[in-house]
C-alpha positions as CSV (number, residue, x, y, z in Angstrom):
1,X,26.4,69.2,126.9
2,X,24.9,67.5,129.9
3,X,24.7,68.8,133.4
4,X,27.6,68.9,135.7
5,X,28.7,70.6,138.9
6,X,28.9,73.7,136.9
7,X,25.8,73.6,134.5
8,X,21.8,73.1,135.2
9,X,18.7,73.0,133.0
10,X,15.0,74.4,133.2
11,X,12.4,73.6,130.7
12,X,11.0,77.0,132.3
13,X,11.4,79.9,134.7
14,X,10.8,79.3,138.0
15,X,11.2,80.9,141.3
16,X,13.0,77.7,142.8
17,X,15.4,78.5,140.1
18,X,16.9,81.1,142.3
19,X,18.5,78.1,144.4
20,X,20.2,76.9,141.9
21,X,21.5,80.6,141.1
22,X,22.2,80.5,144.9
23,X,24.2,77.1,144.2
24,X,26.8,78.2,141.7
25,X,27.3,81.5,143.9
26,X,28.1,79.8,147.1
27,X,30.2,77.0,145.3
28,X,32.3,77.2,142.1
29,X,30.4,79.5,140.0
30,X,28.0,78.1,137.3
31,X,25.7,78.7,134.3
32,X,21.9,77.9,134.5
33,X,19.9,77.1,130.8
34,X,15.8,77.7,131.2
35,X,14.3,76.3,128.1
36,X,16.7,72.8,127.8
37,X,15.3,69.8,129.5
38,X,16.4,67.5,131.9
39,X,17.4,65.4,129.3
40,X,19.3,67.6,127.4
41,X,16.1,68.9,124.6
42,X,16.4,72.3,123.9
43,X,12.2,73.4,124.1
44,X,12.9,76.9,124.3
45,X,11.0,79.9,126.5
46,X,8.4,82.2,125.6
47,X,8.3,85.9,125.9
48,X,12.1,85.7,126.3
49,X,11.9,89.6,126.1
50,X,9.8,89.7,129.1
51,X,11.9,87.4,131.6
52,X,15.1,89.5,130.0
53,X,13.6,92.0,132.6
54,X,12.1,90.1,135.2
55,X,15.1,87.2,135.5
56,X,17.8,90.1,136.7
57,X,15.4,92.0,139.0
58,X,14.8,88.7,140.8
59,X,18.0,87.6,141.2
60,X,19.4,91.1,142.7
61,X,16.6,91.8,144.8
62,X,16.1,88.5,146.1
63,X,20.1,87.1,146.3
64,X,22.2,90.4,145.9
65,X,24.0,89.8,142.8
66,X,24.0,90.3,139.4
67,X,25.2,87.6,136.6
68,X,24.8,88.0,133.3
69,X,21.9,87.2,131.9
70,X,21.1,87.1,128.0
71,X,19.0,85.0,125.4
72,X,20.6,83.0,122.8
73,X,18.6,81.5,119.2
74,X,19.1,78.1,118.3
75,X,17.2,76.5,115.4
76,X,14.5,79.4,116.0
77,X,13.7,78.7,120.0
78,X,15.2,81.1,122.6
79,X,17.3,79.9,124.9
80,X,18.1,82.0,128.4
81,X,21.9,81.6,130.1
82,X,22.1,82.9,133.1
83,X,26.1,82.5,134.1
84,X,26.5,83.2,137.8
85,X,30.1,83.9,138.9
86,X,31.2,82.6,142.9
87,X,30.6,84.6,145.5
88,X,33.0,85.4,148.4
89,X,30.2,86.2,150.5
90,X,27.6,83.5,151.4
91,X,24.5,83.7,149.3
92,X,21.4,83.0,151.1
93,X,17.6,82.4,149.4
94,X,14.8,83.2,151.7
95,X,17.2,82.5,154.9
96,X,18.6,79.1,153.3
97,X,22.3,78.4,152.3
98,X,22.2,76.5,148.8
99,X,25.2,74.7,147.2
100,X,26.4,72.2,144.4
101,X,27.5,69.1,144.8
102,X,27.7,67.5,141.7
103,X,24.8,67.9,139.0
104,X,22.2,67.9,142.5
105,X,21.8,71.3,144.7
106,X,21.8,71.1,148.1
107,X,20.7,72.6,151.1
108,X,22.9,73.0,153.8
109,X,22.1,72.1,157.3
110,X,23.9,71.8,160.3
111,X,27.6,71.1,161.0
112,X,27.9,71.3,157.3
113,X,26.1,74.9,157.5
114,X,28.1,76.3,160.7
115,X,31.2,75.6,158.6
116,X,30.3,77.3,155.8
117,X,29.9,80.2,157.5
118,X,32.8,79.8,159.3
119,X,34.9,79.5,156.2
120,X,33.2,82.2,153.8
121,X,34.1,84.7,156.6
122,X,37.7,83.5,156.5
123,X,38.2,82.6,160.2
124,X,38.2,78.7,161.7
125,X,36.3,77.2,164.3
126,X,39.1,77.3,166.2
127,X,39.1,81.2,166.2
128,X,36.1,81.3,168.3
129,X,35.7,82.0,172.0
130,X,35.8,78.8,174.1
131,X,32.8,79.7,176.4
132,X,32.6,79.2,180.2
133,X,36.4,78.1,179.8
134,X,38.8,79.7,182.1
135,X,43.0,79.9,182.3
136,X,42.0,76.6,185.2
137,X,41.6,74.4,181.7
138,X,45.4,75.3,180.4
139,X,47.9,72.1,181.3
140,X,51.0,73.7,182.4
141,X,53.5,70.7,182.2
142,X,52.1,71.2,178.4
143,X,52.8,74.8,178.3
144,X,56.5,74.0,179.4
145,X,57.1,71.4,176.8
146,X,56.1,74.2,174.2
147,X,58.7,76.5,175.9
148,X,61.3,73.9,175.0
149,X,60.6,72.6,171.6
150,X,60.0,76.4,170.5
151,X,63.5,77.4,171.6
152,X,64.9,77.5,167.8
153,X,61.7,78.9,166.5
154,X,59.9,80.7,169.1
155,X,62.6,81.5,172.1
156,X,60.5,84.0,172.8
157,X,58.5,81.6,174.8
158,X,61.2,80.5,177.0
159,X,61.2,84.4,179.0
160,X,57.6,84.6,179.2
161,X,56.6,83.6,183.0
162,X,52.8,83.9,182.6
163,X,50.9,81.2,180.7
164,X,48.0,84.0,179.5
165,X,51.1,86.3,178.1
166,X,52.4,83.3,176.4
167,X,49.0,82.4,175.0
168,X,48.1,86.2,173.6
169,X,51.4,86.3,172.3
170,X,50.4,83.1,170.5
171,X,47.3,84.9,169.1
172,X,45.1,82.4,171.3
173,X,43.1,84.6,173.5
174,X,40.3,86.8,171.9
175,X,39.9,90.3,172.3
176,X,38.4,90.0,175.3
177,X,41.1,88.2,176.5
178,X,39.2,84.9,176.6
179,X,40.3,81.7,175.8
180,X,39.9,80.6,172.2
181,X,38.8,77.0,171.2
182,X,42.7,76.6,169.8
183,X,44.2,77.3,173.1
184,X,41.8,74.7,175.1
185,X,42.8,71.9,171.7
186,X,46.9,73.0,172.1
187,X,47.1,73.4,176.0
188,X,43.8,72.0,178.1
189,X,43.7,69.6,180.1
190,X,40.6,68.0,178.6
191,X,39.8,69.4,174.7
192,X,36.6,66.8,174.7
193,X,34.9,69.6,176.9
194,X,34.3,71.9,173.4
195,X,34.1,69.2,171.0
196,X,34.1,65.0,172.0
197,X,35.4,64.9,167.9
198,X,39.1,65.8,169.3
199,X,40.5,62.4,169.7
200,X,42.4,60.1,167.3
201,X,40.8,56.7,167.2
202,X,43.3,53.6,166.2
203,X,41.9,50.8,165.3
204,X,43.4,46.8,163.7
205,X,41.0,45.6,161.1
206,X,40.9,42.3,159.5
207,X,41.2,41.8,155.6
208,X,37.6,41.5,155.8
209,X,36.9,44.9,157.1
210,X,36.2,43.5,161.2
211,X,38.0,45.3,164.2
212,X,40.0,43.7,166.1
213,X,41.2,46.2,169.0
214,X,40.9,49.6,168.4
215,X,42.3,52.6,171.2
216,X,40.6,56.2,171.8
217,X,43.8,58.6,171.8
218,X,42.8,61.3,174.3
219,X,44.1,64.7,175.6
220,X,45.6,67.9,174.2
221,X,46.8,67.7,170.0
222,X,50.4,68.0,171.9
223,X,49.8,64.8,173.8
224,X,47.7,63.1,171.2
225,X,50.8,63.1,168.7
226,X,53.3,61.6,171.3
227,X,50.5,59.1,172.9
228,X,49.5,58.2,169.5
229,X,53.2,57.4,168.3
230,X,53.3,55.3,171.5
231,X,50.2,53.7,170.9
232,X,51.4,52.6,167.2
233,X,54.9,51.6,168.3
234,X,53.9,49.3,171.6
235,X,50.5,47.8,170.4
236,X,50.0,47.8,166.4
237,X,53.2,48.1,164.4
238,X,55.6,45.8,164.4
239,X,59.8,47.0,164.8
240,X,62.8,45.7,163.6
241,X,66.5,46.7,165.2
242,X,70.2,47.3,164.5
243,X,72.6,47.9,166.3
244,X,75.1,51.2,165.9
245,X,78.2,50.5,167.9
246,X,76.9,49.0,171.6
247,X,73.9,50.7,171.2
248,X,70.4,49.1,169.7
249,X,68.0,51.2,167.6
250,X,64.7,50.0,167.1
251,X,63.1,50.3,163.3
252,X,59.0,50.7,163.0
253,X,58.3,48.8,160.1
254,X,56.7,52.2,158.9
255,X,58.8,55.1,158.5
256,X,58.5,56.6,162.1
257,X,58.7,60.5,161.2
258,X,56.5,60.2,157.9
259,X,54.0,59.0,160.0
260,X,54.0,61.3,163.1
261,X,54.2,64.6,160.4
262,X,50.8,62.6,158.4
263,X,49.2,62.7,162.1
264,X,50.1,66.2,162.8
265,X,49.0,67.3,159.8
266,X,45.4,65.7,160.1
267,X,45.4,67.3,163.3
268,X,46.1,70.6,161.9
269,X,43.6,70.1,158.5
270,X,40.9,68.5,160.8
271,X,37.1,70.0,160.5
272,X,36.5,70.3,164.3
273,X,33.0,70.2,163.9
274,X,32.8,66.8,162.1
275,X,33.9,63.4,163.1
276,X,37.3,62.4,165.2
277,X,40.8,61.1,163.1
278,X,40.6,57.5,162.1
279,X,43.5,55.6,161.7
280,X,42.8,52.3,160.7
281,X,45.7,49.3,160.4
282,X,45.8,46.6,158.1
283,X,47.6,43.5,157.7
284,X,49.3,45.5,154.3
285,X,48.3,49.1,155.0
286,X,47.4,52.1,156.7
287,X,44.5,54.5,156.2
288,X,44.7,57.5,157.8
289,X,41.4,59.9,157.4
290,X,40.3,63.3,158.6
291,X,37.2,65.4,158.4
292,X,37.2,68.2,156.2
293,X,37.6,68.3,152.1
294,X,40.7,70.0,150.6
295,X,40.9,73.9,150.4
296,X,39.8,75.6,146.9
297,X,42.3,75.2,144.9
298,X,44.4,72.4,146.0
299,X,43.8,69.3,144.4
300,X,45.4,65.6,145.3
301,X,48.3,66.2,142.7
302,X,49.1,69.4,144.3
303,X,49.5,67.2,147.3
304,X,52.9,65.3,145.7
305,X,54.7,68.6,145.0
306,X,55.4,71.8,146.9
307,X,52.3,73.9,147.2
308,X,50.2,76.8,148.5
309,X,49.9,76.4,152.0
310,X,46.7,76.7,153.3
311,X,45.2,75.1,156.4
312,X,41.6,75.0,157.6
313,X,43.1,75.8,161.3
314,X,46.0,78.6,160.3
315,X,46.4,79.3,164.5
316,X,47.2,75.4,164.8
317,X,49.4,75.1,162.3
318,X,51.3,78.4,163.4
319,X,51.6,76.8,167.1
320,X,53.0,73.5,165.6
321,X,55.5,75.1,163.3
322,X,56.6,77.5,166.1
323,X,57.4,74.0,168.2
324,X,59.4,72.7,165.3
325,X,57.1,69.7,164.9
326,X,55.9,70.5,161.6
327,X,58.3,72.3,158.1
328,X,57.8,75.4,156.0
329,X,53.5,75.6,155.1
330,X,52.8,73.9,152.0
331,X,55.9,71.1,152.4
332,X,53.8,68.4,155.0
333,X,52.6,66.1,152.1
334,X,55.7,66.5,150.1
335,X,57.4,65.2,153.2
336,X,55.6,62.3,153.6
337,X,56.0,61.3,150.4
338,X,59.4,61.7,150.0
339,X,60.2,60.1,153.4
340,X,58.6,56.7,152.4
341,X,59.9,56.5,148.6
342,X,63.6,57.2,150.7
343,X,62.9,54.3,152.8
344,X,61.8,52.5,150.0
345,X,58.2,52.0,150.2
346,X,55.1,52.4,147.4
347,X,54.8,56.7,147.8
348,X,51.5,57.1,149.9
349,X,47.7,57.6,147.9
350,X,46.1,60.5,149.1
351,X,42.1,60.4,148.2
352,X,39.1,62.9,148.9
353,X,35.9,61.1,150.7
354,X,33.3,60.4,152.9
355,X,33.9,64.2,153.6
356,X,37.2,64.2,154.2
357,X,41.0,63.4,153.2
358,X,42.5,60.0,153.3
359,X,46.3,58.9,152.9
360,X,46.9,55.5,152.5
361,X,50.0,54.1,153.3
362,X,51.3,50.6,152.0
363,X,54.0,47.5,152.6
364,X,54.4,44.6,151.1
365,X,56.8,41.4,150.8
366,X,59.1,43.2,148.3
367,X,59.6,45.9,150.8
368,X,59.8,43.9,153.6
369,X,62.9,42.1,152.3
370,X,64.2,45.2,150.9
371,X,63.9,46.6,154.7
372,X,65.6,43.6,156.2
373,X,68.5,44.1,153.9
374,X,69.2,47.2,154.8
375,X,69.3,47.0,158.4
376,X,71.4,43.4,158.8
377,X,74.0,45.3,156.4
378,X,76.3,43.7,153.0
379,X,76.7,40.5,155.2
380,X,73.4,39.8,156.0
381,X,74.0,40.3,159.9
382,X,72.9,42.6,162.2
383,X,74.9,45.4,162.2
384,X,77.5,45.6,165.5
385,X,76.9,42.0,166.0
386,X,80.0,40.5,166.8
387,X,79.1,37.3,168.8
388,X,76.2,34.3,168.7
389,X,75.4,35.8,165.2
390,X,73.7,33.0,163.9
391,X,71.6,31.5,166.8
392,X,70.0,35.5,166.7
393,X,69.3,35.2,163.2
394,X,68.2,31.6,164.0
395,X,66.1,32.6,166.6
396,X,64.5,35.7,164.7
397,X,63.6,33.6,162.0
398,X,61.5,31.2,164.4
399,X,59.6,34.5,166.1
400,X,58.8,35.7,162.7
401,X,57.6,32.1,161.4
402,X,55.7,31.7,164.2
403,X,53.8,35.2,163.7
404,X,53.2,34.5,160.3
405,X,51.6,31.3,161.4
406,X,49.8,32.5,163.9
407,X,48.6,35.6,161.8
408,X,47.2,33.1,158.8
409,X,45.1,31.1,161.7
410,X,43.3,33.9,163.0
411,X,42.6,35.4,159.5
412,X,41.2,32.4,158.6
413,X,39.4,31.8,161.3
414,X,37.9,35.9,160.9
415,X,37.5,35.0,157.4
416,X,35.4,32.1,157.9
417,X,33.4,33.7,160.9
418,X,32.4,36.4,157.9
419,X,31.4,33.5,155.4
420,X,29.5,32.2,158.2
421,X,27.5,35.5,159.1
422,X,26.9,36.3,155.6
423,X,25.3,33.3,154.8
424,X,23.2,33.4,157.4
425,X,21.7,36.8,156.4
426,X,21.4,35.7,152.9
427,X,19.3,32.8,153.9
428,X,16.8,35.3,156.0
429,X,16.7,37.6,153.7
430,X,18.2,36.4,150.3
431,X,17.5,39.7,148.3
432,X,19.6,41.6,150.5
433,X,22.4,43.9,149.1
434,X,26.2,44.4,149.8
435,X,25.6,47.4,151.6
436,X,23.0,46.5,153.6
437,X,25.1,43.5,154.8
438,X,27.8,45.8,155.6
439,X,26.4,47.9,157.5
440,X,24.6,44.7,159.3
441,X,27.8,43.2,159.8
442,X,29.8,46.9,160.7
443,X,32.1,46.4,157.8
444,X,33.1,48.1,154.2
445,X,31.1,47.0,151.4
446,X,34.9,45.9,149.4
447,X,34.9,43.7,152.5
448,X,31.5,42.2,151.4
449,X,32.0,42.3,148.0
450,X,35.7,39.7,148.3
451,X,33.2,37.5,150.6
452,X,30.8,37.0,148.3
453,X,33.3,36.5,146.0
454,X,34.7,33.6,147.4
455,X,31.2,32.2,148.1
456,X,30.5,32.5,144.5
457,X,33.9,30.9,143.5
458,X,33.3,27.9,146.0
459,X,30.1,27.1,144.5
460,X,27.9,27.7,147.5
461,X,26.2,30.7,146.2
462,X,24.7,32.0,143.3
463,X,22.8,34.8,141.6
464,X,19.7,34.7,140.2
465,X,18.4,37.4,138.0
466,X,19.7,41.3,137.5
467,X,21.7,43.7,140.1
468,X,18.2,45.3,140.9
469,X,15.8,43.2,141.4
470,X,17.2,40.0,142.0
471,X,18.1,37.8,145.2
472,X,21.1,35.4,145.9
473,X,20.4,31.4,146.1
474,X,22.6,29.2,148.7
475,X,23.3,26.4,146.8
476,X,24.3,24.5,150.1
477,X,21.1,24.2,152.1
478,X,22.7,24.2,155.1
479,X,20.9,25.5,158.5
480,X,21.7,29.3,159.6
């Protein structure tokens, strides 16, 4: 047995112990061992009869619950288990919020505290007033957009003349009949005014981790979808086309709707208090991240299949499915997913970190070709061509050649800009480590790591002595 999320040691009884009891209550529920080491050693307690009595009164005067508590005998030495079920309510020790992440317990602080709080008392951030905002802040050309795409779903809508009966009917005015931080994210005219996190930066990154343009998308989460899908289709996606009678139809070379519906549904899963929506493009891949782990209870496999639906920002998602911009709860994922394997790319890798939810989307040559099959048709041509067939293909096949060209010149030129930059570090500073050069150099640490890599494969830089404790030696001695 060795500690986890879920289980804890004590040689001995202490007060402090009480966070850890804190802990398990405010996260998944635990058990805590006092008389087993760090290590594992089982040294037993003394007067196990006594803290019987004293371990229970503690823990429900001082935390207001009761878990079990009882004494078990191995090989003659008493052993207490206290097993603490989770708590619905927050727990709090002395005024402090306590919880477990991984085998460590932590005190929360904060953003990370307010949203606590928020959750355990089963409202969102969102729900809340938006204070010292008035009905001046609502965008009305937004407000008659919704009118129209909620005609199926909402018509409603459509007969209601005054934006703040429209909005309470939408459950976004409080009580009071105040704006709440939803209606000023849906409908206002500038959402940074309650939180600068509600934007979706885009940005184009290098294979070694630099950025290369990157775009702020602004406004309401309306706006921000559409501006986004502008933003991707003009200035960082590539398109193919066909043609359906007379008619031409450009093709993203990502499947368009899978990725609006991955946006909307970061917007809608977003932790409002934490960082903005990152989108970051590759040469072979997107990664799309929001703030905000995954609800209790839904893990990444759920994500694949249909599953419970529940969102951090219910009143969001409600708005968006009334427009008809997002499916039935629980289906967004499954969607996606489907969408791409349809159009016959790798299904998308969802990952939990840094906080938050990533999906990854990927291409690569195999789906590429299998992409340009399908829209030139059985012949190979265009579909609806009928004249100068072959000087378009001819003349396609020169653009692309050329952008393949001029896409291997300036990565190599990045790449060796990198190479350049991390050598000059390691020659200041030669027992610097991977992350400290990434962080140097703003990039990943996989970045680094594939640098160094190459360095070490060239033969102009070596390692001398263990990962700790060590320092790297440029073969080369060459002036940075």
């Amino acid at each position: 047995m060795h500690e986890n999320q879920r289980i804890e040691f004590k040689e001995s009884w202490q007060d402090d112990c009480l966070k850890t009891v804190a802990a398990f209550a405010n996260t998944d529920g635990g058990i805590l061992y006092i008389g087993i080491s760090d290590d594992g050693k089982e040294v037993g307690v003394k007067d196990s009869k006594k803290l019987l009595e004293v371990i229970p009164n503690k823990i429900r005067d001082l935390l207001g619950i009761t878990p079990k508590v009882r004494v078990k005998n191995k090989d003659g030495k008493d052993i207490i288990q206290i097993e603490v079920d989770y708590s619905p309510a927050p727990i709090s020790y002395h005024g402090k919020f306590y919880v477990r992440s991984g085998s460590n317990t932590l005190e929360l602080k904060g953003n990370e505290l307010a949203q606590f709080l928020i959750s355990n008392s089963g409202s969102s951030w969102v729900d809340y007033e938006a204070e010292g905002l008035s009905m001046k802040e609502i965008d009305i050309p937004t407000i008659e957009s919704f009118k129209r795409l909620s005609l199926k779903r909402f018509p409603l809508a459509a007969t209601v003349k005054k934006t703040e009966i429209l909005l309470e009917k939408l459950n976004l005015l409080t009580d009071k009949g105040k704006l709440k931080r939803a209606a000023v994210l849906l409908f206002g005219k500038n959402p940074k005014k309650i939180t600068v996190s509600a934007i979706i930066k885009i940005g184009k990154f290098s294979d070694e981790g630099f950025v290369q343009t990157s775009d702020d998308v602004e406004g309401n989460l309306f706006q921000q979808v559409d501006n986004a899908m502008t933003i991707l289709r003009t200035k960082y996606l590539l398109s193919t086309f066909k043609y359906e009678g007379v008619y031409r139809k450009d093709i993203l070379e990502y499947p368009e709707e899978a990725l609006r519906e991955a946006i909307i549904n970061s917007i809608i899963h977003k932790d409002y208090l934490g960082p903005h929506i990152q989108m970051r493009i590759y040469q072979n891949m997107i990664d799309l991240w929001n703030q905000g782990p995954l609800p209790k209870g839904i893990s990444i496999a759920d994500l694949k299949r249909v599953h419970k639906s529940v969102p951090r920002n219910r009143i969001l998602a409600e708005t968006f499915f009334k427009a008809g911009l997002i499916e039935g709860w629980g289906q967004g994922t499954l969607k996606i997913t489907e969408d791409f394997v349809a159009a016959g790319f790798p299904p998308p890798k969802f990952k939990e970190q840094f906080g938050g939810v990533s999906v990854f989307f990927y291409k690569n040559e195999i789906t590429h070709d299998a992409q340009k099959k399908r829209l030139s048709g059985k012949t190979g041509e265009l579909k609806g061509e009928s004249v100068n067939a072959s000087s378009l293909k001819d003349s396609a096949k020169t653009v692309q050649k050329s952008r393949e060209e001029s896409r291997e010149e300036s990565r190599e030129e990045s790449r060796e800009k990198s190479r350049e930059k991390v050598l000059r570090i390691l020659s200041a500073n030669p027992e610097s480590t991977i992350s400290e050069i990434a962080q140097s150099l703003d990039m990943s640490t996989a970045g680094i790591e594939k640098i160094i890599g190459r360095l070490k494969d060239s033969g102009d830089l070596i390692r001398v002595g263990p990962d700790k404790g060590g320092h790297w030696e440029l073969v080369k001695k060459t002036n940075y």
